[in-house]
N, C-alpha and C positions, 0 to 999 in steps of 0.2 A: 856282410857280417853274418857268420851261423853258428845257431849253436852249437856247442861241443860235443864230440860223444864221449860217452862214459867211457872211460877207461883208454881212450885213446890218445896214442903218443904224441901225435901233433899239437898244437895248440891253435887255436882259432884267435884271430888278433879282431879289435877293437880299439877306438880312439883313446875311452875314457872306460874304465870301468868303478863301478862304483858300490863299496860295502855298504850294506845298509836303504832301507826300503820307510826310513820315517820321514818326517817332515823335512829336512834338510839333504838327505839321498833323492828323495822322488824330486822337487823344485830343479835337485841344480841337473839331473837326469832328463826332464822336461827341455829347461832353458838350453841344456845343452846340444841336443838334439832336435830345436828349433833350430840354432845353429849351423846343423849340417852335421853333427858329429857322431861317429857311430857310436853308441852307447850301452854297455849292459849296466844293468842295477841288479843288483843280488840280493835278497833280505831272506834271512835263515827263518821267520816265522811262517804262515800263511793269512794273510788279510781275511776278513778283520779279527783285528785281535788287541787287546785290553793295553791302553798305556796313560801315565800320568800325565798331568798336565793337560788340562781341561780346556783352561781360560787363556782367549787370543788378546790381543790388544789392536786397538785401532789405526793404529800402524799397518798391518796386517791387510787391512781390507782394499789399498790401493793394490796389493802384489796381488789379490785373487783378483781382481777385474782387467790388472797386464795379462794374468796368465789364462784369463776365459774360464774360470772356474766359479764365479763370486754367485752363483745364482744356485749352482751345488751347495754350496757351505752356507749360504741360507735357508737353504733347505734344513736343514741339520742344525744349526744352529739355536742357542736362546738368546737372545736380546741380551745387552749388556752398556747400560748406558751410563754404570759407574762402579765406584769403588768405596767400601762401607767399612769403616775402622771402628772398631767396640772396645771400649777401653773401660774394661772394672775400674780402674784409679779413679778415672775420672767421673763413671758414672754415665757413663751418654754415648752416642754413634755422631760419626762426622762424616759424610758421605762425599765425596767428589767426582762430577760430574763431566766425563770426558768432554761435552760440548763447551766447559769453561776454558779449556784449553787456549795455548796462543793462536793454534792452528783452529779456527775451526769447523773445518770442513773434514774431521774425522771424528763425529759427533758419539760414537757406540763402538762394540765390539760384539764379540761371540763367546758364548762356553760353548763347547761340542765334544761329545762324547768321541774321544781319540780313534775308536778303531773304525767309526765312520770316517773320521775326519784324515786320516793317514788312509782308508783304501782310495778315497776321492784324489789325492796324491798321488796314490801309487798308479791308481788308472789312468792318469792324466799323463804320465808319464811315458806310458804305454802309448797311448791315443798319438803321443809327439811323436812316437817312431823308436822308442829305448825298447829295448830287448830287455824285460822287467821280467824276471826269475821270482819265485819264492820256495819254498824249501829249499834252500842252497846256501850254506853257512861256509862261507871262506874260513880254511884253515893256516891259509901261509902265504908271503906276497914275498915275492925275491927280487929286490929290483935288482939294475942290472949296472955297470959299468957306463954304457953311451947312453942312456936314457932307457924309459921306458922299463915294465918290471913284469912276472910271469905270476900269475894267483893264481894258488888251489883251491880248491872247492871240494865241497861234498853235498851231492843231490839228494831228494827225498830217500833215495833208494840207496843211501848210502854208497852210491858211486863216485869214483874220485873223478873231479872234472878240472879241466886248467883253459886258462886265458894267457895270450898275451894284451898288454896294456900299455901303448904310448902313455896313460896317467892314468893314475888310480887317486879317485876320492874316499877316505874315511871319514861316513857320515854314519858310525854306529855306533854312536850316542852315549849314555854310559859305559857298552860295552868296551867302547878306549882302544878299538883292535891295534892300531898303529901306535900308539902311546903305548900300553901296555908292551906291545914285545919290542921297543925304542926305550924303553924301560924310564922315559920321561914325563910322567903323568906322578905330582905332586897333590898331597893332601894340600888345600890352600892354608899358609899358616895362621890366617886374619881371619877365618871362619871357619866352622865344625858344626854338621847340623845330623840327623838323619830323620825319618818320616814314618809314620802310621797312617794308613787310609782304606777308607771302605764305601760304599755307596749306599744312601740309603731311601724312601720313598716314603713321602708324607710328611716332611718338613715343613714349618712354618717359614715362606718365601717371602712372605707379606703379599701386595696385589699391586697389579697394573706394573708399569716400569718398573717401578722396585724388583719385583721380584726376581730379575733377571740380574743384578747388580750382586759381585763377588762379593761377601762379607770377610774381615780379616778379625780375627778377637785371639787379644794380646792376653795369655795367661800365666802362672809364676815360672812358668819351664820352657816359657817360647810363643806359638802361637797357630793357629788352627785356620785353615781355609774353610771357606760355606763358599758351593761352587753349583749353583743352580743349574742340572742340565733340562732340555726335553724330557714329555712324556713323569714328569711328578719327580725326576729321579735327581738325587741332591748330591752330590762328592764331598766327603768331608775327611781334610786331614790333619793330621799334628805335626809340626815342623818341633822338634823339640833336640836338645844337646846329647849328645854322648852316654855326656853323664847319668842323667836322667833316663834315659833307655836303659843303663846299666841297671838301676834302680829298682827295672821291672820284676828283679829276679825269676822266683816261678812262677809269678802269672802268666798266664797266655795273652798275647798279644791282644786277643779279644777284650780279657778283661781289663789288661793294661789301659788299652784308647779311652774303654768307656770307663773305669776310673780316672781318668784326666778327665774327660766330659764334663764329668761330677762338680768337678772344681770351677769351671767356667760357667756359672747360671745362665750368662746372656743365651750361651749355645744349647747349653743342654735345654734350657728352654723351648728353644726351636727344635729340637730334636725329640721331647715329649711324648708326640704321637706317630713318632715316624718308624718306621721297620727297617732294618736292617736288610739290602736283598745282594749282598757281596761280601765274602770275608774278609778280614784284616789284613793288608799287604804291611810290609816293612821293607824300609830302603837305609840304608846307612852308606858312610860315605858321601854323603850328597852334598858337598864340595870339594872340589878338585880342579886345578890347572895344570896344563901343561907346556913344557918349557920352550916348544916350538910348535909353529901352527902351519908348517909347509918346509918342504927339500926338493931335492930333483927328484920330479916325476909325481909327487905328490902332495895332497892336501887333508889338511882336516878339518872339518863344517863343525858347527853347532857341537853339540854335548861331547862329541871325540875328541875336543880340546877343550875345554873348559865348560864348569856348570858351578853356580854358583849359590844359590838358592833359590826360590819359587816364588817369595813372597808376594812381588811384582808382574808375575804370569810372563815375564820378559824371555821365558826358555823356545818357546816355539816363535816368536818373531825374530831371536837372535838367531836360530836355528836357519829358518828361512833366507832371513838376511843375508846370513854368511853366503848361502845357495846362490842368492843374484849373484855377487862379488863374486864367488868363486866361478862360475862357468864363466864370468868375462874372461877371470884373472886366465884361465885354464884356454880359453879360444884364445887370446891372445899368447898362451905359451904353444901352443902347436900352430898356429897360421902366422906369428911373428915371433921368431924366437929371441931377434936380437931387441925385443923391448920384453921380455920375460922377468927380466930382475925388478925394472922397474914396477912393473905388474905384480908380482910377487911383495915387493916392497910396499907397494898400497894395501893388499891382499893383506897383511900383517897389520898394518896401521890400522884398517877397519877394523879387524879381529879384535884386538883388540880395546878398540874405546867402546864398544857399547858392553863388554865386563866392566869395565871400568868404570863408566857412568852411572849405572847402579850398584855398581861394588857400595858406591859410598853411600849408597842412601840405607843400603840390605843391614851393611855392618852395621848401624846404629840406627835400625827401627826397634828394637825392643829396648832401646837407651830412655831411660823417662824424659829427660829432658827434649830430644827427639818427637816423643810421642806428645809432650806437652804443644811444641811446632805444628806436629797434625791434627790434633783435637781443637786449635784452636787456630785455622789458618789466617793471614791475612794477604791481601793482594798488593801490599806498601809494592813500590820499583816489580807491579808487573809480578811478582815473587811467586804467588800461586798459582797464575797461567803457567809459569815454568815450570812448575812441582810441577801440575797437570800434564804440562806435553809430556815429562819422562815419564812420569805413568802409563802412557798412550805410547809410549814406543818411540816418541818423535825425535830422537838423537842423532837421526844420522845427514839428515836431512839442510836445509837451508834455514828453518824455523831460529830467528835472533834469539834463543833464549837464554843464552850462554851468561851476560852479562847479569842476569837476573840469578839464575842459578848460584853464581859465585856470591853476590847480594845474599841470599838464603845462604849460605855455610861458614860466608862469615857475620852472621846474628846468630846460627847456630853455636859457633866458638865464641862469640861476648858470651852467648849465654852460659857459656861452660866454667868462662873465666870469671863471671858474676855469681856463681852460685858453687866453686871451689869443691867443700864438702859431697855435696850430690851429686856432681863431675867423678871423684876420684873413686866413689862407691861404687860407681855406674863401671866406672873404666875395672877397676880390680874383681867388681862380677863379671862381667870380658871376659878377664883373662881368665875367670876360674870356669868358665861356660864353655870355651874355646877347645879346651886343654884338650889330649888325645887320650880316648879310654880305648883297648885293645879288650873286645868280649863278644865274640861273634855270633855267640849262643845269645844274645840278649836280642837279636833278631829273629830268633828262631819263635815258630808259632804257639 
C-alpha cells in the first residue's frame, strides 16, 4: 500500500479506506488492520483537536483493554463512578452508581477531554499498521459498478489525491459525508434538540468519588450536562429545543448560556466561582437518522448514521461499538463474500438496537412523570440494576436484563394511564418542543 502522489493519475488501491479519524474511524482502522487489512484512515483535522462528548461509559473499558490501550485512557481520564440527576421539582439529586449495575464487573467509567482521547485512537491505529493521514478531507467517493469505489481527497497543500477502495467506511460523524450526498440522512421525527457549551475551571465538583460523577440538572427548556474533566476543568452544556434557541434573538451566545445558568440555581451554584477558559460553541441539528447504514462496498459507523441525543454519554461507546461490528462485518465481506449479506444483515440489526434502546429512555427524560421514576428509583423485578446497565452501555451484550427493563416501561405507562391529565400535558409539550424551527442565525455567536 503507498501513499499517493498529488496530483497523480494513477490511483494507489487499499483494502478498506476510511473517512474520518474520531472515535469510530480510528477503532474500526485498528481492528481492521490487526486483521491483515491494508488500511488508510483519512481525517481532514490535524490531532489534537477540540470535540464534544466528554463522558465514556463503562461498557467502554472492556474494548480499551481488547485493544491494549486501557492504561492510555487512564492516564487521561477522570474517575467516573456514577451518574447525578438534579431535579428543581423535586428539590434534591439522585445519584446512580455504575457498580449497582446487573453486571458488576464494570464498576466506573471516564470523562476525557476528546482531543487527548481521539489522538490516543488515532495513534493506535497507526501503531496497528493503518496508513492514518490528517490534513486530508475527502471530497468525492465514486463507487463503482463490480464493487469497490475511487475517493478524492485533498491534502494539507491543497493537492488533489485519489485512492482506490475494495470498501470504504464512513466514520465522519456529524459530518454525514455518505448520507449527505445519498441524500438520506433525516431530521429524526421523535426528537429535536441542539446545544451550548463551553469549558470552565473552578467549579464546585464536590470531593473524593463524587467529584468525578457526570451531573445532569433538568431545567424549563431541557437540560445541562456538569462533566468533570482533569487538571480543575469542568465541560458544561445546555441541550435545549429549537425553539428556545430561537428565543436567543440578539444575545450572543455567551450571554444566551449564562442566562439559562441563571435559571437553574443547583448549577449556577456550582458554577459561582468558576471562570470561564473556552468560548461558547453552538450545535443544532443534534438529532438525525439515516435511512440506511450500509450498500455495496460500504459502511456507516457511529454519528454518520445516526445521533440521537447526549443525554446518556451513549455517543462515543455507540460509536466504537459499531467499529467492532463493522470491521468483522467488512473482513468477512472481502475474505468471504458468499456470507456477506448475511454479515451485512447482522451489521444492520446491531446498528440499529443500541439507538433504539435509548431512543426510548432519551425521548422521555425530561417527561415529569419519567423523572418522578428516576428521583425516586426502586429495585422491585431487579428494575434498577437494569435502568443501571443501560446507563453503563450494557445493551449489546449477554447481561439478562431485558425482562426487567420491559417490567420498568410498563409501570412507566400505568403510570401514565393513572395520572391521565399530567400524561396528556407532558405528551402535547412534546409535541410543541419537538416541532422544527428553521433560523440558522440563532446559532450564530
Amino acid at each position: 500500500m503507498n501513499t499517493p502522489v498529488p496530483g497523480s493519475v494513477s490511483a494507489p488501491s487499499c483494502d478498506v479506506l476510511v473517512i474520518g479519524g474520531g472515535p469510530a474511524g480510528s477503532t474500526v482502522a485498528s481492528l481492521l488492520a490487526e486483521k491483515g487489512h491494508q488500511v488508510v484512515l483519512l481525517e481532514k483535522a490535524h490531532h489534537p483537536r477540540f470535540h464534544i462528548g466528554e463522558s465514556l461509559l463503562p461498557a467502554n473499558l472492556p474494548l480499551f483493554e481488547q485493544m491494549g490501550i486501557a492504561d492510555e485512557i487512564k492516564a487521561i481520564g477522570m474517575h467516573k463512578p456514577g451518574a447525578e440527576f438534579v431535579s428543581m421539582e423535586h428539590g434534591r439529586a439522585q445519584t446512580f452508581y455504575f457498580a449497582d449495575a446487573w453486571d458488576k464487573s464494570m464498576p466506573a467509567a471516564y470523562q476525557v477531554r476528546r482531543a487527548d482521547f481521539d489522538h490516543i485512537l488515532f495513534r493506535h491505529a497507526r501503531n496497528k499498521g493503518a496508513l492514518a493521514l490528517e490534513g486530508v478531507k475527502v471530497t468525492g467517493v465514486e463507487f463503482l459498478d463490480g464493487g469497490g469505489a475511487h475517493v478524492s481527497a485533498m491534502d494539507a497543500d491543497d493537492q488533489a489525491v485519489r485512492w482506490h477502495a475494495r470498501f470504504v467506511v464512513d466514520a465522519s460523524g456529524r459530518d454525514t459525508f455518505l448520507a449527505n450526498r445519498f441524500r438520506i440522512k433525516h431530521r429524526n421525527p421523535r426528537h429535536n434538540s441542539s446545544a451550548l457549551y463551553a469549558h470552565f475551571h473552578g467549579a464546585d465538583r464536590g470531593e473524593g468519588e463524587e467529584e468525578g460523577n457526570i451531573r445532569i440538572f433538568w431545567f424549563a427548556h431541557g437540560w445541562f450536562w456538569f462533566i468533570p474533566l482533569t487538571n480543575g476543568t469542568t465541560s458544561i452544556g445546555m441541550v435545549t429545543w429549537p425553539y428556545h434557541m430561537k428565543s436567543k434573538g440578539a444575545r450572543s451566545l455567551q450571554q444566551f448560556l449564562m442566562d439559562n445558568i441563571a435559571t437553574c440555581p443547583p448549577l449556577a451554584e456550582r458554577l459561582a466561582t468558576a471562570t470561564q477558559v473556552s468560548p461558547v460553541e453552538a450545535t443544532g441539528n443534534f438529532s438525525y437518522v439515516s435511512e440506511r447504514n450500509h450498500g455495496q462496498s460500504y459502511l456507516l459507523l457511529g454519528d454518520a448514521y445516526a445521533f440521537i441525543d447526549p443525554v446518556f454519554s451513549s455517543g462515543v461507546w455507540l460509536a466504537m461499538h459499531s467499529a467492532v461490528v463493522g470491521a468483522d462485518t467488512i473482513d468477512t465481506c472481502l475474505r468471504q463474500p458468499q456470507r456477506a449479506t448475511a454479515a451485512l444483515k447482522r451489521f444492520d440489526r446491531v446498528m440499529r438496537h443500541g439507538p433504539k434502546e435509548f431512543s426510548w429512555f432519551i425521548y422521555r427524560v425530561t417527561n415529569p412523570i419519567m423523572r418522578d421514576f428516576l428521583m425516586g428509583p426502586k429495585n422491585v423485578f431487579r428494575v434498577k440494576e437494569a435502568i443501571l446497565s443501560v446507563l453503563a452501555g450494557d445493551v449489546f451484550g449477554r447481561t439478562p436484563i431485558w425482562r426487567s427493563i420491559l417490567i420498568f416501561k410498563a409501570m412507566y405507562y400505568i403510570a401514565n394511564i393513572t395520572q391521565p391529565r399530567r400524561a396528556f400535558k407532558a405528551w402535547q409539550r412534546r409535541r410543541f418542543n419537538i416541532r422544527k424551527v428553521d433560523d440558522p442565525a440563532m446559532y450564530n455567536a
